[in-house]
C-alpha positions as CSV (number, residue, x, y, z in Angstrom):
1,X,-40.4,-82.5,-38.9
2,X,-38.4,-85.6,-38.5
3,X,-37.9,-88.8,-39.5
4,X,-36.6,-89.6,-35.7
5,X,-39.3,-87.7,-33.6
6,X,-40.0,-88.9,-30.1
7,X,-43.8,-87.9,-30.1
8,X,-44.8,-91.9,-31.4
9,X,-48.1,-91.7,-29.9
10,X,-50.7,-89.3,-30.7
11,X,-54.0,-91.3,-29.9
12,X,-56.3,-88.7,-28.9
13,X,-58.5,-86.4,-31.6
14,X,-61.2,-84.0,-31.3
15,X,-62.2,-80.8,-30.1
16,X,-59.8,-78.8,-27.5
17,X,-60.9,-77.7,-24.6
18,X,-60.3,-75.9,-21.4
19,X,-61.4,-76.7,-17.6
20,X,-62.3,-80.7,-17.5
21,X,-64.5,-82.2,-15.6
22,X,-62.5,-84.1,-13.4
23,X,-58.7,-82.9,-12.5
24,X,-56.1,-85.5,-14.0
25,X,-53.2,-83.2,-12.8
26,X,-52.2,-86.2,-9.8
27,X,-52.2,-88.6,-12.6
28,X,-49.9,-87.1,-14.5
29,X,-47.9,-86.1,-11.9
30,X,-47.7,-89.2,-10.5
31,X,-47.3,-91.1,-14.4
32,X,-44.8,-88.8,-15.0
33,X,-42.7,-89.4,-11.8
34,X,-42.6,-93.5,-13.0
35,X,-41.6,-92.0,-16.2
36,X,-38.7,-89.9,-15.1
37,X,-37.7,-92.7,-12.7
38,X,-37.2,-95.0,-14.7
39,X,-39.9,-97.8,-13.6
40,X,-41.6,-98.3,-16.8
41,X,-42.8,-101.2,-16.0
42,X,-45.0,-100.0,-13.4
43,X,-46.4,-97.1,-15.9
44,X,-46.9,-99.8,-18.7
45,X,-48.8,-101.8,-16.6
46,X,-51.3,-97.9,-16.1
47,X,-51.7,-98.0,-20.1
48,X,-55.3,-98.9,-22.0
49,X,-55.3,-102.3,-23.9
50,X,-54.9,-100.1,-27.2
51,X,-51.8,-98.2,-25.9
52,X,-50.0,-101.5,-24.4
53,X,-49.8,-102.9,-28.0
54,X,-48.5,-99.8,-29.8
55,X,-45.7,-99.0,-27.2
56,X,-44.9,-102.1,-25.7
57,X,-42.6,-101.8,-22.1
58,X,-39.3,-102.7,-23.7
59,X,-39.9,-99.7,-26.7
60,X,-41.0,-97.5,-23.6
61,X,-37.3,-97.5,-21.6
62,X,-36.1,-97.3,-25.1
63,X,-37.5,-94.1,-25.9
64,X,-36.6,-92.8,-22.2
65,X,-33.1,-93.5,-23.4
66,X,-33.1,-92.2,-26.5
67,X,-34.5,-88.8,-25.0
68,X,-31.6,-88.8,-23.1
69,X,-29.3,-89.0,-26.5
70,X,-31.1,-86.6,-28.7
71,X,-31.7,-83.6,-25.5
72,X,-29.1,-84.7,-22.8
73,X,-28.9,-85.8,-19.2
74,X,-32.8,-85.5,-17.4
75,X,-32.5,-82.4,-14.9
76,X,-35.8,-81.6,-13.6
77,X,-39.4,-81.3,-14.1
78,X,-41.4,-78.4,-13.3
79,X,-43.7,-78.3,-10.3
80,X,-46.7,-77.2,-12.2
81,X,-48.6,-78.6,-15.0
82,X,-51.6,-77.8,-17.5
83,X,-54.8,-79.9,-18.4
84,X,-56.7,-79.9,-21.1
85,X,-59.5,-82.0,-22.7
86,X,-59.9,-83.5,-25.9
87,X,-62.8,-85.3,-26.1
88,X,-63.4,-87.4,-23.3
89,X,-59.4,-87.7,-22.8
90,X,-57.5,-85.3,-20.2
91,X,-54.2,-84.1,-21.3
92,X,-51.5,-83.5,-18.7
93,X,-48.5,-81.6,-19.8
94,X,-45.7,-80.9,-17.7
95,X,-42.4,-79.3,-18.9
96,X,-39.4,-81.0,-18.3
97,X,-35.1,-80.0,-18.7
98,X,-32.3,-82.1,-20.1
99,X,-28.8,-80.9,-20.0
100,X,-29.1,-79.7,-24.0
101,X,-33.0,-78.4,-24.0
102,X,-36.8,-78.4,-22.6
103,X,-39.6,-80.7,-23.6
104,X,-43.1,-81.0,-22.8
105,X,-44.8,-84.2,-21.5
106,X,-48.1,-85.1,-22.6
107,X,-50.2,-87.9,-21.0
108,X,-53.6,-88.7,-21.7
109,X,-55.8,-90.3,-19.7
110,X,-59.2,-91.9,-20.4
111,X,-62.5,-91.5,-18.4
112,X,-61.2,-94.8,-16.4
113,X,-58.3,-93.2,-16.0
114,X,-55.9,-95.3,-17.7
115,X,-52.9,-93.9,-20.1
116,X,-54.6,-93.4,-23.5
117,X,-51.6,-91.2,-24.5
118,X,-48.0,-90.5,-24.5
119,X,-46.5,-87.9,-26.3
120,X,-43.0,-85.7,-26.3
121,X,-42.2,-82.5,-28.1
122,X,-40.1,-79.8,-27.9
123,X,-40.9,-77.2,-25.4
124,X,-42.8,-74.1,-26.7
125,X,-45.9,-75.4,-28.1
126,X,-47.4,-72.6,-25.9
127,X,-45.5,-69.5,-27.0
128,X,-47.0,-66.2,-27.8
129,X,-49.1,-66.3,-31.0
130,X,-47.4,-66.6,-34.4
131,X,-45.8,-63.3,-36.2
132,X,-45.5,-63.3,-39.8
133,X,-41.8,-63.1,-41.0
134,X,-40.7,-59.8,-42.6
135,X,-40.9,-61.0,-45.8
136,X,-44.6,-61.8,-45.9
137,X,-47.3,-59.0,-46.6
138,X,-50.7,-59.9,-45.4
139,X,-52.2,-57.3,-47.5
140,X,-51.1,-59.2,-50.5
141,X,-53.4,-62.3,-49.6
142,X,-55.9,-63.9,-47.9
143,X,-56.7,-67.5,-46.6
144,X,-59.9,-69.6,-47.0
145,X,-60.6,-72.6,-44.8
146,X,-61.1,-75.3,-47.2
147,X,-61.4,-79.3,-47.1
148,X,-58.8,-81.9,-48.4
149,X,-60.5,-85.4,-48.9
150,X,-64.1,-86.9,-47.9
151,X,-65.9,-88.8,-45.2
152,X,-63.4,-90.3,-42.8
153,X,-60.5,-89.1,-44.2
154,X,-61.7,-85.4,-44.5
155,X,-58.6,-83.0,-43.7
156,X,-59.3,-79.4,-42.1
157,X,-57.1,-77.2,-44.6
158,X,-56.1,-73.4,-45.6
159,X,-55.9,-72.3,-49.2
160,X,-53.6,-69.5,-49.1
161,X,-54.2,-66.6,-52.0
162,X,-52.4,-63.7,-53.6
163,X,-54.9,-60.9,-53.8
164,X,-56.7,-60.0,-57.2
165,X,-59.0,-61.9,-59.5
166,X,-56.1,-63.9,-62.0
167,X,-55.7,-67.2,-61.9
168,X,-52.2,-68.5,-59.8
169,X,-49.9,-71.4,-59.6
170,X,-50.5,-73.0,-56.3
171,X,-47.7,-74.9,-54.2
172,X,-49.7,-78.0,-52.0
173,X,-47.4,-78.4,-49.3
174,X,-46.5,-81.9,-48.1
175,X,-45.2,-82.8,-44.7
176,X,-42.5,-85.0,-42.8
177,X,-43.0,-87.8,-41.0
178,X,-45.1,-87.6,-37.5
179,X,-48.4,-86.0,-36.5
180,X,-48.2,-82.5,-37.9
181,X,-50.8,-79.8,-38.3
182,X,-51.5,-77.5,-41.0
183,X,-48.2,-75.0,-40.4
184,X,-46.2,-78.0,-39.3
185,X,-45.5,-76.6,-36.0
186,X,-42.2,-77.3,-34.4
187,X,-42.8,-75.8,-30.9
188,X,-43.0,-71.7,-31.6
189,X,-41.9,-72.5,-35.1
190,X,-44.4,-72.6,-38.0
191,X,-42.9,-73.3,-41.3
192,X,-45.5,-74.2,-43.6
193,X,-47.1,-71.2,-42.0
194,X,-43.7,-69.0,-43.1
195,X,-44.0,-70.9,-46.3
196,X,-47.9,-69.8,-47.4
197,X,-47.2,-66.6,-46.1
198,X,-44.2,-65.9,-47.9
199,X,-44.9,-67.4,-51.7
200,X,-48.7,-65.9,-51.6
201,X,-46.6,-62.1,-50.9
202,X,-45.3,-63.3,-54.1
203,X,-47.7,-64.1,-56.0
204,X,-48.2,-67.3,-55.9
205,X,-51.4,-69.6,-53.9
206,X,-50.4,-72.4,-51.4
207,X,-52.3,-75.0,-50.0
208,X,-51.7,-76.9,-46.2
209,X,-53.5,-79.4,-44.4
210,X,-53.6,-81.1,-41.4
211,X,-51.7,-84.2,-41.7
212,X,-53.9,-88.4,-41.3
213,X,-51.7,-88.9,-38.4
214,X,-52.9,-85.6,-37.0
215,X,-56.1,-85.4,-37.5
216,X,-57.1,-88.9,-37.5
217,X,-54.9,-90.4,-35.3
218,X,-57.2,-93.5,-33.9
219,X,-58.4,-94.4,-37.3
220,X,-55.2,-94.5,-39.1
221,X,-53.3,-96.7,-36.4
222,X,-56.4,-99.0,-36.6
223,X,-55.6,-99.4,-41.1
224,X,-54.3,-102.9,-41.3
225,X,-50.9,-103.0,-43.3
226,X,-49.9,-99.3,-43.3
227,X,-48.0,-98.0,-45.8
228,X,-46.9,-94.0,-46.7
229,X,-49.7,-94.2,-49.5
230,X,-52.6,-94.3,-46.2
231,X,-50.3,-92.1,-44.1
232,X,-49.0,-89.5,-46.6
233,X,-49.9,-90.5,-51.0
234,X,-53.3,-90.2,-51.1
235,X,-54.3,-87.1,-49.4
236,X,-51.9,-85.4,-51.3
237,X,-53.7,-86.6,-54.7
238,X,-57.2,-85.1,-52.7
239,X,-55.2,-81.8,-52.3
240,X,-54.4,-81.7,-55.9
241,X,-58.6,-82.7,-56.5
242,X,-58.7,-79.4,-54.5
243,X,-56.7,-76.8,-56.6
244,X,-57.6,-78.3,-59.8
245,X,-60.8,-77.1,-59.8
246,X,-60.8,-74.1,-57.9
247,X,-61.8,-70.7,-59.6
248,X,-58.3,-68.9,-58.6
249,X,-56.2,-71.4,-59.3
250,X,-54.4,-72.3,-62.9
251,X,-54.5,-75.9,-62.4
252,X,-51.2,-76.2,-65.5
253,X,-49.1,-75.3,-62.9
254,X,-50.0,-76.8,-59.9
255,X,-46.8,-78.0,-57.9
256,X,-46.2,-80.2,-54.6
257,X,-43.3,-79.6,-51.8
258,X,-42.2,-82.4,-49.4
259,X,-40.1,-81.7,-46.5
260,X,-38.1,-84.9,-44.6
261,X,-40.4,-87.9,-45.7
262,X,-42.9,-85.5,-47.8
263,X,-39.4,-84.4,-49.9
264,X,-38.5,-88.7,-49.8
265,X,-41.5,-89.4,-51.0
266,X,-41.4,-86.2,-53.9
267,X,-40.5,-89.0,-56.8
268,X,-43.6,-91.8,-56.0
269,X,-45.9,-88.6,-55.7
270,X,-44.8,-87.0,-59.0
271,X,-45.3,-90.4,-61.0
272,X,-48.7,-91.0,-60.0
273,X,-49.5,-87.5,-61.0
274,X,-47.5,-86.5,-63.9
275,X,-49.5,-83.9,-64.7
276,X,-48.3,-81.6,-61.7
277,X,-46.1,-78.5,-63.3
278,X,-43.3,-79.6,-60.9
279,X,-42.0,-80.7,-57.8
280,X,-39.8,-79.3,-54.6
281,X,-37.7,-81.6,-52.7
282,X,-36.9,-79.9,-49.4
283,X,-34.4,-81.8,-46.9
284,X,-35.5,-84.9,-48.4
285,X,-33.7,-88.3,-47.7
286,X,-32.0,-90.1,-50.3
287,X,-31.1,-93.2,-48.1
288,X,-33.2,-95.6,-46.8
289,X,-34.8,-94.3,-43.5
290,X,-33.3,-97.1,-41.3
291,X,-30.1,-95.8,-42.4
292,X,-30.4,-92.4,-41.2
293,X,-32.5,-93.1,-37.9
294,X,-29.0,-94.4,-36.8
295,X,-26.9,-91.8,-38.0
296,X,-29.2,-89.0,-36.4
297,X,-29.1,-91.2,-32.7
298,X,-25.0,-91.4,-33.2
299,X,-24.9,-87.4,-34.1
300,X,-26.7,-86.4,-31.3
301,X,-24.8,-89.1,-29.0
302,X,-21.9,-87.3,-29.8
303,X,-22.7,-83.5,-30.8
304,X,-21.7,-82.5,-27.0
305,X,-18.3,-84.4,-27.6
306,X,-18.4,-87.3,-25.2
307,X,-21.1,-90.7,-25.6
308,X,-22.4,-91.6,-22.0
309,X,-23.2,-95.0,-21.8
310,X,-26.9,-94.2,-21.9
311,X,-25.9,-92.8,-25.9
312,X,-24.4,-96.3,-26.5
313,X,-27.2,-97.9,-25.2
314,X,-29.4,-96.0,-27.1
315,X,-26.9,-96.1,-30.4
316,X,-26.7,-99.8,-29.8
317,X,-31.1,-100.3,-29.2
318,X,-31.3,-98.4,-32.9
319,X,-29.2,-100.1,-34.5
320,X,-31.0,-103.4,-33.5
321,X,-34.4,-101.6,-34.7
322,X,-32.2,-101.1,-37.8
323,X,-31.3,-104.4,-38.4
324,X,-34.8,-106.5,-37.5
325,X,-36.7,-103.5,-40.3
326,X,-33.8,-104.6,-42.6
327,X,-34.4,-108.4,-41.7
328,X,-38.2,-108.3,-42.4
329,X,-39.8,-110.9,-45.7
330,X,-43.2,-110.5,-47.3
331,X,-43.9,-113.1,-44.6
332,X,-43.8,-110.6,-41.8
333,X,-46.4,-107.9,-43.9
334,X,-49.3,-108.9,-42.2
335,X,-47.3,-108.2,-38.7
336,X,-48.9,-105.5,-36.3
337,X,-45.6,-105.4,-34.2
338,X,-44.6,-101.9,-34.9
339,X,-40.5,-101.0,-34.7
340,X,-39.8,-97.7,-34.4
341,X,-43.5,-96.8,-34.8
342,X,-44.3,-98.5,-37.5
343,X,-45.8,-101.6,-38.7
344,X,-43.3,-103.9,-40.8
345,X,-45.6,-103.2,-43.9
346,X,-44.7,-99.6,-43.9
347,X,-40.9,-100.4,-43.9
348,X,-41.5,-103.3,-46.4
349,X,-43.5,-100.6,-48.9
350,X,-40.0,-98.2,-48.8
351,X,-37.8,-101.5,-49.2
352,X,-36.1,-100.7,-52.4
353,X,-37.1,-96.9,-53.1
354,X,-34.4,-95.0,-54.3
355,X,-35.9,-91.6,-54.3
356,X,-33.4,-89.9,-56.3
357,X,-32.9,-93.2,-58.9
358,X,-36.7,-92.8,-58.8
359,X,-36.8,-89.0,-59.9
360,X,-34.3,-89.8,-62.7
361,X,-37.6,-90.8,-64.8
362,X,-39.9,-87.7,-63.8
363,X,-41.4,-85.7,-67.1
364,X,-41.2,-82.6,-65.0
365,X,-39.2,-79.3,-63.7
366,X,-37.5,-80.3,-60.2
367,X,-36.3,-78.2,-57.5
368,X,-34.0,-79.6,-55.1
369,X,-33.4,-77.3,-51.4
370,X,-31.3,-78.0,-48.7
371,X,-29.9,-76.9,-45.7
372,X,-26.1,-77.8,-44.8
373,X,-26.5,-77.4,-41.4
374,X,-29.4,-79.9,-41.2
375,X,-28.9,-83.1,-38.7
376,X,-31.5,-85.0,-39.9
377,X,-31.5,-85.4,-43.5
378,X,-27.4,-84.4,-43.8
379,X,-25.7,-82.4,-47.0
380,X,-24.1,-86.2,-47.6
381,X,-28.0,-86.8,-49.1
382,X,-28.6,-83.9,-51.0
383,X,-25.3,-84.8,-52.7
384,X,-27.0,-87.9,-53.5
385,X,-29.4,-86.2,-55.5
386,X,-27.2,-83.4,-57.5
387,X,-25.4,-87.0,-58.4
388,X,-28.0,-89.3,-59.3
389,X,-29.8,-85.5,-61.3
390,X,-26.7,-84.2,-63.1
391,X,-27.8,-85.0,-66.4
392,X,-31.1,-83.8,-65.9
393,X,-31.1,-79.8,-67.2
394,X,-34.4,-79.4,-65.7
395,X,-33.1,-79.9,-62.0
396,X,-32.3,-76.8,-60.0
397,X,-30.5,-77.5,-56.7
398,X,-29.9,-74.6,-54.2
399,X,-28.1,-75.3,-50.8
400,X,-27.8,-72.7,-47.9
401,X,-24.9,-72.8,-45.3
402,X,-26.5,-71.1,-42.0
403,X,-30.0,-73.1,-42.3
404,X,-31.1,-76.3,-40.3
405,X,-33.5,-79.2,-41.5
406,X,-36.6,-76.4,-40.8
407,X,-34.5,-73.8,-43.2
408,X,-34.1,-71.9,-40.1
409,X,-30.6,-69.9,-39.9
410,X,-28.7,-70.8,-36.7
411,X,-24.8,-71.1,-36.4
412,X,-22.6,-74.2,-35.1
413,X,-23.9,-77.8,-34.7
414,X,-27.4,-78.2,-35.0
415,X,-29.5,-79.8,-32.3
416,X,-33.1,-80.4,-31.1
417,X,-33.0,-77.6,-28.5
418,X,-32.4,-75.1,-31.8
419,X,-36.2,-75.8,-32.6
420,X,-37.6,-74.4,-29.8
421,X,-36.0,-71.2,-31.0
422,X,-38.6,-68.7,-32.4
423,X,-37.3,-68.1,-36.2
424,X,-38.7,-68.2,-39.6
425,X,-38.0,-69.9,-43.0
426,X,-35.1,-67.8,-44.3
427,X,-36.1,-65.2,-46.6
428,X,-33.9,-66.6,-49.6
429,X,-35.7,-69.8,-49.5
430,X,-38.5,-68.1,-50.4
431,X,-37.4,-66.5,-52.6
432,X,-35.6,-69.3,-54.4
433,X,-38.9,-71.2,-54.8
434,X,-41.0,-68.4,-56.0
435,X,-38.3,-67.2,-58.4
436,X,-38.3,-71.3,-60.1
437,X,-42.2,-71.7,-59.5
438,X,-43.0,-68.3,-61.7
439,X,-40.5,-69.8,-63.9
440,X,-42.6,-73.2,-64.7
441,X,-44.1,-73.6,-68.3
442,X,-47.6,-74.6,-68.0
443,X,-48.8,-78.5,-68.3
């Protein structure tokens, strides 16, 4: 969803279940309480050896702070939580207030009963279950469970049909950055759900996956010098492997869609496989990410009208992150100190990617979407792109004035609270991309 998302940790994989064995509620309670207060120290010192290294103490209070910024003042927590188990990890998630919106707080704790996870999200990851938009017609399709990749890296994924026997163009869907699953949840949201839905009512097949980070969260934080080709590149190439040779699919018009990073990362994608029919940019940036981190903690510092000094503490902590990514050599690629989540080989890989400079020298269609009310990846980019793209006549840019970064319509400024908001993918968006999709010549 975001290329500043405070859910950094997501260490724990597996099978869900209900009822553990042993209650972890009073440690979560009572992990939560050191939280909230403030001692982070004293809840660092509670983490496993794993967990110590990828968040140390001083990133902890950070991202306390920077809570703060992006949802407001801490009011309350509630007085109940829920458990759940993932393997041999309890989950304890709690729901907590800020002055501008709700969260839920996720520890995990191991069978010692150490902290083996920490992990924030906006509030409604337990809403009612998912209605299809008004534009979508489920009689018009159906969904097969399907696999993206092999052996460790295997991905759980849905291949999304229009109904009939013809072959279709297919749309592999590409997500932003963070742990996301198949319909790229944003709490009640779904829109890669909205997305499959909508194109196959049209006509047109759509593939989705659960993301690395997702589904193989352990494994990928243990790959020495990450880059968005582990995280992100290749499984999208093993999606492609997918549709290619599938009986429904007409693999000469085969196209990918990023949103956030995914849109970023549209260009490097699109050269390594130029024989895709096209590509979809959605709310993709333009400037490097350590640019816009800050500009999304000073926007949400001051979308309420005043900075507390919290917001200029956290302004001022990001733009030090800022600065020590932009101060990093090839000396520092072998590094595992992570700022702002990441290892400094993952910032040293983007170092010099200009997406849209990049696109300039694509051999295909490109469709460019994005939404003007969007904080995260601002209008100011997608400008960017109609720029650097003007002489291209095989570039189609569409921008919508009510929709957000999800393409969710909403009015005044955006903010996080907005996506705990039950909406869908506005119907126009759709349509925009099924209208330039049929429209592809074949490859």
């Amino acid at each position: 969803m975001s290329l500043l998302l405070f859910a950094l940790l997501l260490t724990q994989t597996g099978q869900v279940t209900q009822a553990p064995a042993r209650d972890a509620t009073p440690l979560g309670r009572a992990a939560l309480t050191l939280l909230t207060g403030g001692e982070f120290a004293k809840l660092h010192s509670q983490f496993t050896p794993q967990m110590i290294a990828a968040l140390p103490a001083s990133r902890l209070a950070m991202t306390w702070t920077a809570l703060e910024t992006q949802f407001g003042a801490f009011t309350s927590c509630a007085d109940t939580s829920r458990t759940v188990v993932v393997d041999d990890k309890r989950m304890v998630i709690t729901r907590c207030t800020f002055a501008r919106g709700a969260v839920d707080v996720q520890f995990a704790f191991d069978p010692a009963d150490k902290i083996s996870g920490l992990r924030v999200f906006p509030a409604g990851s337990t809403a009612p279950p998912y209605e299809p938009p008004p534009y979508a017609d489920p009689s018009r399709f159906t969904e097969h469970d399907v696999t993206v990749g092999t052996g460790q890296w295997a991905l759980p994924a849905t291949l999304t049909l229009p109904s009939g026997e013809g072959r279709v163009p297919v749309v592999i869907l590409v997500h932003g950055s963070g742990p996301h699953d198949r319909d790229q949840s944003i709490g009640p949201n779904k829109p890669f759900k909205d997305l499959a839905f909508g194109l196959a009512s049209r006509g047109i097949g759509v593939l989705r996956y659960e993301k690395r980070s997702k589904a193989h969260a352990g494994t990928l934080a243990g790959v020495a010098s990450l880059t968005v080709k582990e995280e992100v590149i290749d499984d999208v190439g093993a999606a492609i492997d997918v549709v290619r040779v599938h009986p429904r699919v007409d693999a000469r018009r085969i196209v990918v869609l990023g949103h956030s990073l995914g849109g970023t990362l549209v260009p490097r994608i699109a050269a390594g496989y130029p024989s895709l029919a096209g590509a979809i940019v959605m709310a993709g940036a333009a400037s490097p990410i350590d640019e816009l981190i800050v500009q999304q903690v000073r926007y949400l510092a001051r979308v309420d009208g005043a900075v507390s000094p919290e917001e200029e503490a956290a302004i001022a902590a990001m733009e030090k992150n800022a600065a020590a990514i932009r101060a990093l050599t090839s000396a520092d690629a072998a590094s595992p100190a992570k700022i702002v989540g990441a290892p400094a080989s993952y910032w040293l890989d983007l170092r010099g990617y200009d997406p849209p400079a990049a696109a300039r020298s694509l051999k295909m269609p490109l469709l460019v979407l994005q939404g003007e009310r969007d904080y995260q990846v601002p209008v100011s980019e997608f400008d960017r792109w109609k720029s650097a793209l003007a002489a291209r006549s095989d570039v189609t840019f569409h921008a919508y004035a009510a929709l957000n970064h999800l393409f969710m319509a909403g009015s005044g400024p955006s903010s996080p609270a907005e996506y705990s908001n039950r909406s869908h993918v506005a119907e126009p968006v759709i349509a925009d991309i099924a209208t330039w999709v049929r429209g592809l010549p074949a490859r």
